[in-house]
Structure formats: structure tokens, C-alpha cells
N, C-alpha and C positions, 0 to 999 in steps of 0.2 A: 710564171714559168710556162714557156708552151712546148708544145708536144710535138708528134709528126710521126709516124711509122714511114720506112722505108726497106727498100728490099735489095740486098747486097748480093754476090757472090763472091764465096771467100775460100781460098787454097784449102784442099784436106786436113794439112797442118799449119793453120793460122796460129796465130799466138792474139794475146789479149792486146796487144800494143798494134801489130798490124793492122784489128778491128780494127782502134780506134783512131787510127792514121786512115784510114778508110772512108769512116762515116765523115772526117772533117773535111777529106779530098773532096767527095762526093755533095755534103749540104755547106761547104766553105763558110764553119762554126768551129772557132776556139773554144766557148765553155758551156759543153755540153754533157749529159749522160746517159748509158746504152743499157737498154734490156733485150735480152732475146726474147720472141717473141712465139716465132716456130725458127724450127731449122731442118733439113732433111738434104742428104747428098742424091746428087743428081749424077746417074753414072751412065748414060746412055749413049756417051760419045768416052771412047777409051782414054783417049788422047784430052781431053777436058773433064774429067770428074774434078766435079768444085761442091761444095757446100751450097744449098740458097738459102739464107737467110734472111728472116722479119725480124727488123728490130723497130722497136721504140726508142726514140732519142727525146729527151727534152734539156731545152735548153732558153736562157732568157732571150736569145735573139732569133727564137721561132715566134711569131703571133699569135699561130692558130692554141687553144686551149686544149687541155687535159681533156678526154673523154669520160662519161661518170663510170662510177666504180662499177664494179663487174656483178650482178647477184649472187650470194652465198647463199648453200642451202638451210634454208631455216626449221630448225627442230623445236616444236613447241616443248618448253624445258618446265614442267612442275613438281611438285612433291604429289606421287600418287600413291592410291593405297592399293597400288596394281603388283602382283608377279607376272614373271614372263619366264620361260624356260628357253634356251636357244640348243638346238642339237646339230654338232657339227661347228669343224670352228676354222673352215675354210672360208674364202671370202665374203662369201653370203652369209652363213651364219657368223663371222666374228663382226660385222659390219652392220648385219641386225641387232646384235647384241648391242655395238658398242651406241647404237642411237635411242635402240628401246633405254637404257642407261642413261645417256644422256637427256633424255625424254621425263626422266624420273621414275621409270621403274624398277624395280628390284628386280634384276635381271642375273637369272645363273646359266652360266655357257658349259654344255658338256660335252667332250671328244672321247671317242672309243679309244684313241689310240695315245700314245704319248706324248708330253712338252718336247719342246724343240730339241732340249738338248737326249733326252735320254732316247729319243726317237733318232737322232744323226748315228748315237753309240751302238742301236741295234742294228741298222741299214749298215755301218761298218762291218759289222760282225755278221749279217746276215751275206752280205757278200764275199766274206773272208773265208767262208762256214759252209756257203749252202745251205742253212738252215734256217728257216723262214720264220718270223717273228713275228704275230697277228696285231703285237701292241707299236711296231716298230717298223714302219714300211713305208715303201714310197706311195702307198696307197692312202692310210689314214696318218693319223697323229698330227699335231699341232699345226696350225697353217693352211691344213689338207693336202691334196695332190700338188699344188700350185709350191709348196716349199721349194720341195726339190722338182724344178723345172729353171726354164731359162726366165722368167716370169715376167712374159709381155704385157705391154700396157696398153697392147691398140683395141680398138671393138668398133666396127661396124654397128651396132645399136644406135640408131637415133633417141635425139630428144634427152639426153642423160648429162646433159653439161654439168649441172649443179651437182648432181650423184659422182659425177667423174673427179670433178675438180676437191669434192672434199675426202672421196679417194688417194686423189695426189697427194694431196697438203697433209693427212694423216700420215703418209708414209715418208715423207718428207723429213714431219715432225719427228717420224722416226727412228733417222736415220737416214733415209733414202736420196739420192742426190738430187738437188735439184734441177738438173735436166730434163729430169720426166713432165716437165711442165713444156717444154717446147719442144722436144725430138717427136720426130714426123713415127718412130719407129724406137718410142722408146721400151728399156727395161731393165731388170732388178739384178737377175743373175741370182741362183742359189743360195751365193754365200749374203750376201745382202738380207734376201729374205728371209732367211734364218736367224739373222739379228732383230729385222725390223717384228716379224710376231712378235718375239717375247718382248721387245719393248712396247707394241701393241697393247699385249697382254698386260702389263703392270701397268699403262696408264690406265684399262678397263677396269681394274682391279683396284686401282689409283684413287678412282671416281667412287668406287661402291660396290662393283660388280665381283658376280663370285663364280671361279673356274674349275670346274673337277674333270682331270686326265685320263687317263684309263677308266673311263665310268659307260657301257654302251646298253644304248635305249633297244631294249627288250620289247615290251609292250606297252600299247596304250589305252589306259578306262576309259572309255567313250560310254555317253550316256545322254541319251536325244539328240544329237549329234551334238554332242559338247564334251570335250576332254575336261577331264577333271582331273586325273594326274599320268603321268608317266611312271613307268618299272624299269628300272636300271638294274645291272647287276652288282651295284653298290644301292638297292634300296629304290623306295619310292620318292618320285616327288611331285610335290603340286604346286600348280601354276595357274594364272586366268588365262592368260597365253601361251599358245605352243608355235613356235617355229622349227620348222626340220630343215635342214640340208643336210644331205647326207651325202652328195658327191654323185658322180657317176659310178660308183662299182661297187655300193653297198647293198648287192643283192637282198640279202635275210630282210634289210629295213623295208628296200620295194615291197616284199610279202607280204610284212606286217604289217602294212601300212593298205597293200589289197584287203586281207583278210579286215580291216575295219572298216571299210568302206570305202573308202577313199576310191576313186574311179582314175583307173589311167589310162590310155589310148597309146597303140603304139604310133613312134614318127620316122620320117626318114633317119637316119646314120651313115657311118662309116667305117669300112673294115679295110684291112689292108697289111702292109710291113713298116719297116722303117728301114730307111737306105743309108751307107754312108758312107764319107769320101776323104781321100784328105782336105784340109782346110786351104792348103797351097793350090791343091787343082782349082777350087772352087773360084777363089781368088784373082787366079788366071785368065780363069774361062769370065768371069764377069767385072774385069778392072783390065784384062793385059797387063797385069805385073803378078809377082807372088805376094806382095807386101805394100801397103797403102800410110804413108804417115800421119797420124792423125784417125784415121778409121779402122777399129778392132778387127772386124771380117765381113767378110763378104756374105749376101745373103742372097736365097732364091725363092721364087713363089712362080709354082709353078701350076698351068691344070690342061685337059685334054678332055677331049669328048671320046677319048678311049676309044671303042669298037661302035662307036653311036648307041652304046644299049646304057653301058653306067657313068656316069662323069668320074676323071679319076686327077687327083691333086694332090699335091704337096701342102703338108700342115705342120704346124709347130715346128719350123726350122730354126735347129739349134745350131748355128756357126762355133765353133770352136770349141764344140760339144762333149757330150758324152751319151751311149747309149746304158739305160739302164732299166735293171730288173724291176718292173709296175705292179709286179702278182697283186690283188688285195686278199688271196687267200691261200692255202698251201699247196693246190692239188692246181693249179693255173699258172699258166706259165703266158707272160704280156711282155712288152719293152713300151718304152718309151724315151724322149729324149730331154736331156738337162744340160747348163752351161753356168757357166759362173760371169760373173759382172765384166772381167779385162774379158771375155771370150778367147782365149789364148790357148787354148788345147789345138792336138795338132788334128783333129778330126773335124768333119761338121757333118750332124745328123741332120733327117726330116721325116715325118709319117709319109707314107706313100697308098694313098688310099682309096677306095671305090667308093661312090655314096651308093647305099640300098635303101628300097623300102624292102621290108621283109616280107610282109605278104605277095607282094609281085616276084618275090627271088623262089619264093615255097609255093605258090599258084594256087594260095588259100588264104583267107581272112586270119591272121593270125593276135590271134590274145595278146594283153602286157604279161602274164604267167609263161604266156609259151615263148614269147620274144626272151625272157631272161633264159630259157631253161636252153633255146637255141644258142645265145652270145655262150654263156657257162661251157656246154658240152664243148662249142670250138676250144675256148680258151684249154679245157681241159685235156684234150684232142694233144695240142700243141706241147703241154705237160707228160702229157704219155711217151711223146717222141721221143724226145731228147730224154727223160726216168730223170725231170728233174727241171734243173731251172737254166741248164745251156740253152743261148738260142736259136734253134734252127735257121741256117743260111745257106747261100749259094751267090754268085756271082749275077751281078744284074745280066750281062747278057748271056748266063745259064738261062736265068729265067726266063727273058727273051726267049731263046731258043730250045726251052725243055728237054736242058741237056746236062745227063747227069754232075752233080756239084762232086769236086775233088782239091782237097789241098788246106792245107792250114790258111788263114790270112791274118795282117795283125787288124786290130779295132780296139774302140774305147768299153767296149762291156765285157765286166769285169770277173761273169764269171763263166768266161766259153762259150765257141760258138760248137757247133756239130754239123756237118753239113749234112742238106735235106734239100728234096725236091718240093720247094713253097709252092708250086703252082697246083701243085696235087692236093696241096693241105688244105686249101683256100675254095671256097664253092668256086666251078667251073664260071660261072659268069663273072665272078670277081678277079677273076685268074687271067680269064681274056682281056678284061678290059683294062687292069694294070698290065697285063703286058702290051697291048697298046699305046699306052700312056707312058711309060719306058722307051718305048721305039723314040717316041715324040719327044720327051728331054730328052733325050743323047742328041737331037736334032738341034736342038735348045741349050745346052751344056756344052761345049767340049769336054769330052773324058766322062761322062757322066757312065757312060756302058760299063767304065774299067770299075766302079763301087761294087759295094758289095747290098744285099737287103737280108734282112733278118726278122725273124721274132713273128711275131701276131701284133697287130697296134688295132687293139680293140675300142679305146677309151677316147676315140675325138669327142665323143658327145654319148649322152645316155638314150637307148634305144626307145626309152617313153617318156612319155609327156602329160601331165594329171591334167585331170580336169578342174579347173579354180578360177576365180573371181579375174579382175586385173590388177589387183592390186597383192594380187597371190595365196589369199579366203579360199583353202578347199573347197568345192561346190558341195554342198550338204552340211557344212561344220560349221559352228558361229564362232569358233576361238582357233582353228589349225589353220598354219600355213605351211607350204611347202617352197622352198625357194632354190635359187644356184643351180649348178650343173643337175642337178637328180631333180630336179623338176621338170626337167626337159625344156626351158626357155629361158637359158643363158647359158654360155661356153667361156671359158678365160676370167682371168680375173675382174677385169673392169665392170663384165657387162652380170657377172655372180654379184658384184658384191655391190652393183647398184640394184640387183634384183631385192636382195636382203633388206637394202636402204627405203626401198618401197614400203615392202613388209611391215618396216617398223615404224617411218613415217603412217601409213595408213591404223596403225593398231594406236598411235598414238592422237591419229586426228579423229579418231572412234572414244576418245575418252576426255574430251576439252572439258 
């Protein structure tokens, strides 16, 4: 059988018959068969947006041979007389877990907050209510932050093929579609990843592995730098290994985690709002139609050099989205943005945001203690406003032109917005320089002036970064690691939960 990759362009709404009347026109073969291989639409000319597509065709009247098989990542798999503790069951830690397990260790994964399902029932009721639910939020519980989001699959991280690809094929295995093997710009959508954990979960558990919900890591007994057990507040436990992830916005854990040595440095970040539009404008402005057959919605990515002092970008754009309440605690008031798999809502979010270093915003050397107590006091800033969890908006070009915000508007968050002058709320450098970066997409959008911006978007990445081995060995511990977004060197799913994969490859190539 021989092989051949070749590279098509194919109408928005092809059909599977089209393909293959395609690939025969194109390499003039009767009996052949088609794998995608990438595919990503190319939308740069209005009047031609096409799909390009890689495929692999093989067929008996090709010569050339099959390429060898691709490497899989290999988890040395024995019976060891190891524990391992995993903290945190967002991608990094459920990904750690599920290889330290695989690996042969007796491995128990613990989340502060709740399983999938009773975690969706309080986020219902937490926005029906206004009343904040610390077990039950778009913050912690099952999955992590990443559940409820649009949950992208891309990552800039080099060198992670092998971590990525057994990423996919697990969530594949799933549930997850197989697409995410070849879309240039693929992803999960909410509702998806709200299945795919818990089926996660039960193969982890499937294997060996053991899951406690509502269980959160208090303290740790270190002793010569060696943890010996963990304090939950269901009890203690002990393990030869510790891995943490605790996410971006589990402040108390950073503490506990200073207060035992553990060293962290602060890094650059990002603050800012979250903008949003209808999904028809967006559409317009970057296809010239309202409606595309064949492709969900239209996306933007967008950045500016601001006022030349901060860089300022678009992050996590949700097409078809929704904005929603991110608090991870009661007295904080954050948004952030989520979508579901069709993207079919009539809104589309995105962060809109400043990068900072903190020490050159405050024109002092600033601690990992004082960088949380700074992030904390804004987000709570923003909670005092509104007496609650509406969240403060005004008209992008109010903000442009710091001019008082008036009038209802409708949006997808769910529980009120209030209007508020954001530019006042937001440090004066960060205020200039998104409003900058707003002049520049309205230049770049059509209609982008007429959206509206909202909220606080505190959580693109965590404001510190520990000090640890490469392989993720807290520097001074012979059994901690720290991994995922609260480690400060990884963001998004892919490149968390290759972090995790490391972790646990390297604690298991420590035990051959």
C-alpha cells in the first residue's frame, strides 16, 4: 500500500463525498483512503475563505511507502511500593496522577472543590442566587478552571509532541472528538469537558487510583526538606511523593507553600477586562457575511504596543460565548470567558489586557507575599463596587473617551452588569495603555468601539513563578513538586498538563 500526503483547499461546507471526489480529481486514483492530517481555514481574502487541508491518502496505485509510525510517549509501567499524593485535579495534576498511576504508583488525587457534577449544580445556583459557593465555582472543583471555559488546545510550548499527543488521545478516548488531532485552532467547548473529566476520572480510578472531592490541602510536614505527609481538612496523609497544582487563584496554598520554604519570584502577568460583542458583528467584520456554512464563528487575536509603555492583547477568545462569574473566593469579584462545543451563542467574549511586571508598575522590588496581597486587594476593589458580584461595565468607547458609562445593555453574564468608570478602577498605566489598544482594534474590527468591556480579568496567568529543578523538584525538596498554571510555567490546558506529565515521568524515571 503506498502513501503520499497532499494539500487540498476545500469549500467551508464540504461534505465527505466532495473530499473524496477531490483527492481522485487531484492524484487521478480510484481506490484510495483519506486521513486528515492538519486542517485550519484561511480567511484573509473575504471573497475566498476555504479550508487548507493535509491529508494522507494511501492507496495500492501510489509507490512511494508508509512513513514509520509516529513515537508514543513511553511511561516506564511497574508494580512499585511507591505513594504519591497529586493536589489539584486540573490538568496538570489530573495528568500527573493519571501517569504516576499508570507508572505503578499508588497514587491519590485530591480537589478542594467538587466532582463535575455537583460543582455544575452550585455554579447554577451560585448564579441564580448570588451566593458564592467555595466548593462549587468556576474557580476550583473537578477539571479546575479549564471545565468551564471554551477549552483550547493550542500551546506555543515547544518540544511537547509526545506529552501533547497523549493529551489528545486521552480525551479522545474520552469522548472528545477526533478533530483535535488535526484542527489548526482546535477545542472542547464546556459541555464536552464536563463529560470528558468524569470519564477521566473513572478510568483513573478504573486503574487503581484513588479520588477525594472536597478534601483541601492545609498544610505540609516537611522535615530536612522532605515532606512526609500532608493536612487536609478531611485528615492527614502520607506519601513518598508530593505534587501540587493548585491553579492560578489559590492564594492561602501560595502562603503555605512560602511559609515552608518553597521560594517563588515574582513574573511578568496580565490585567485588564473582558470585552464583548455580538457574534454577528464579529463575523462580519472578519468573513463579510453574518453566517459562514461549515464554520461555528469567527475568531480574533488581537495585540498593540498600547501607549509604547505596556503591551496590550486579546486572550482566551470565546466566539459564541458567554461571560462569566471566575471569583475563587467571596469578597472578589473577576469574569472570565466560556463557550460550549456548536459556539452558537449570540455573544462573543475576549480578555482584553495589559501585560505588567509589578515591580516596575509599583517602582520597587516587589515580593511573591506582596504581589498576591496587590492582585487580592484589586480583585477586592472591584467586589466593593458593584456590593457584590455585578460586573462593572461601560461602553468601549466610554472608555476610550473617559466618559461617564449610562444605560442598561443586554450581555451574556448572568448576573448584571452596573455601570462603572473601569479606567479609574484599573492602575493609570494599565488604563492608558488598554485604552490605546482599543483605539487600535476599532481600527482592526469594524464595530468593535460599539462592545461593551466589563469585569476585572485577573487570571491570564499567575503573578509568580517558584524556583524548581526542570523537571519541576522544588529547588531545596527531594520529594515536592510544583506543577500547571500556579507554578508560574505553563498557561492553558496543553502546555499544564504536559507540565504535570513531566513531573510524573521524571519521579518515575527516579525509581527504575
Amino acid at each position: 500500500m503506498g502513501y503520499k500526503e497532499i494539500t487540498l483547499k476545500l469549500p467551508p461546507d464540504y461534505s465527505e463525498e466532495q473530499l473524496y471526489a477531490r483527492v481522485a480529481q487531484a492524484e487521478g486514483l480510484v481506490d484510495f483512503s483519506v486521513q486528515m492530517v492538519h486542517k485550519s481555514l484561511d480567511a484573509r481574502k473575504k471573497g475566498n475563505i476555504h479550508w487548507l487541508a493535509q491529508l494522507s491518502v494511501c492507496s495500492p496505485e501510489i509507490k512511494s511507502e508508509q512513513p514509520e509510525a509516529v513515537p508514543r510517549l513511553q511511561i516506564p509501567c511497574r508494580q512499585r511500593e511507591k505513594k504519591a499524593l497529586v493536589v489539584g485535579s486540573g490538568p496538570a495534576g489530573f495528568f500527573a496522577a493519571f501517569v504516576l498511576q499508570q507508572a505503578g504508583f499508588a497514587t491519590t488525587l485530591i480537589e478542594r472543590g467538587a466532582e463535575v457534577g455537583k460543582r455544575e449544580e452550585r455554579i447554577r445556583a451560585f448564579e441564580q442566587s448570588g451566593v458564592f459557593d467555595p466548593l462549587g465555582n468556576y474557580a476550583f472543583g473537578e477539571g479546575g478552571a479549564g471545565t468551564f471555559s471554551d477549552g483550547k488546545l493550542t500551546s506555543r510550548t515547544k518540544n511537547i509532541s509526545l506529552e501533547k499527543a497523549f493529551i489528545l488521545e486521552s480525551y479522545i478516548q474520552a469522548g472528545a472528538p477526533p478533530e483535535i488531532r488535526y484542527l489548526a485552532h482546535p477545542h472542547l467547548g464546556s459541555d464536552n469537558l464536563k463529560k470528558i473529566v468524569r470519564k477521566l476520572r473513572q478510568e483513573f480510578i478504573r486503574i487503581g487510583g484513588s479520588v477525594r472531592f472536597e478534601t483541601l490541602l492545609i498544610d505540609l510536614d516537611v522535615q530536612s526538606g522532605r515532606v512526609v505527609s500532608a493536612l487536609t481538612d478531611q485528615g492527614g496523609i502520607e506519601a513518598d511523593y508530593f505534587v501540587i497544582a493548585p491553579g492560578h487563584s489559590a492564594h492561602e496554598t501560595y502562603r503555605m507553600l512560602i511559609s515552608k520554604g518553597v521560594e517563588f519570584r515574582t513574573k511578568n502577568f496580565a490585567i485588564g477586562c473582558r470585552v464583548e460583542h455580538p457574534q454577528a458583528l464579529i463575523n462580519l467584520a472578519q468573513w463579510g457575511r453574518e453566517e459562514l456554512p461549515g464554520v461555528k464563528a469567527a475568531e480574533f487575536r488581537l495585540t498593540s504596543k498600547g501607549d509604547g509603555k505596556l503591551p496590550v492583547y486579546t486572550f482566551c477568545m470565546c466566539p459564541g460565548g458567554m461571560v462569566v462569574p471566575a471569583t475563587a473566593y467571596a469578597d472578589t469579584n473577576i469574569v472570565n470567558g466560556m463557550s460550549l462545543y456548536n459556539r452558537d451563542g449570540e455573544f462573543a467574549n475576549a480578555a482584553c489586557v495589559a501585560g505588567v511586571n509589578l515591580s516596575q508598575l509599583l517602582g520597587r522590588e516587589v515580593s511573591a507575599l506582596e504581589a498576591l496581597d496587590w492582585l487580592g486587594a484589586l480583585e477586592q476593589d472591584f467586589f466593593r463596587y458593584s456590593k457584590g458580584y455585578q460586573a462593572p461595565f461601560c461602553m468601549i468607547r466610554d472608555f476610550v473617551h473617559c466618559q461617564e458609562p449610562k444605560g442598561d445593555v443586554r450581555s451574556s453574564y448572568p448576573l448584571g452588569l452596573v455601570p462603572a468608570p473601569l479606567w479609574n478602577m484599573l492602575p493609570p498605566e494599565v488604563s492608558a495603555s488598554i485604552r490605546e489598544g482599543l483605539k487600535e482594534f476599532s481600527r482592526k474590527i469594524r464595530g468593535f468601539e460599539t462592545g461593551i468591556i466589563m469585569g476585572l480579568e485577573s487570571k491570564t496567568s499567575s503573578p509568580l513563578q517558584v524556583l524548581r529543578e526542570p523537571g519541576g523538584l522544588c529547588s531545596g525538596f527531594e520529594n515536592l513538586y510544583l506543577v500547571g498554571e500556579g507554578s508560574g510555567y505553563a498557561g492553558g490546558i496543553i502546555s499544564s498538563g504536559t507540565n504535570g506529565i513531566k513531573a510524573a515521568l521524571e519521579i518515575a524515571g527516579a525509581n527504575q
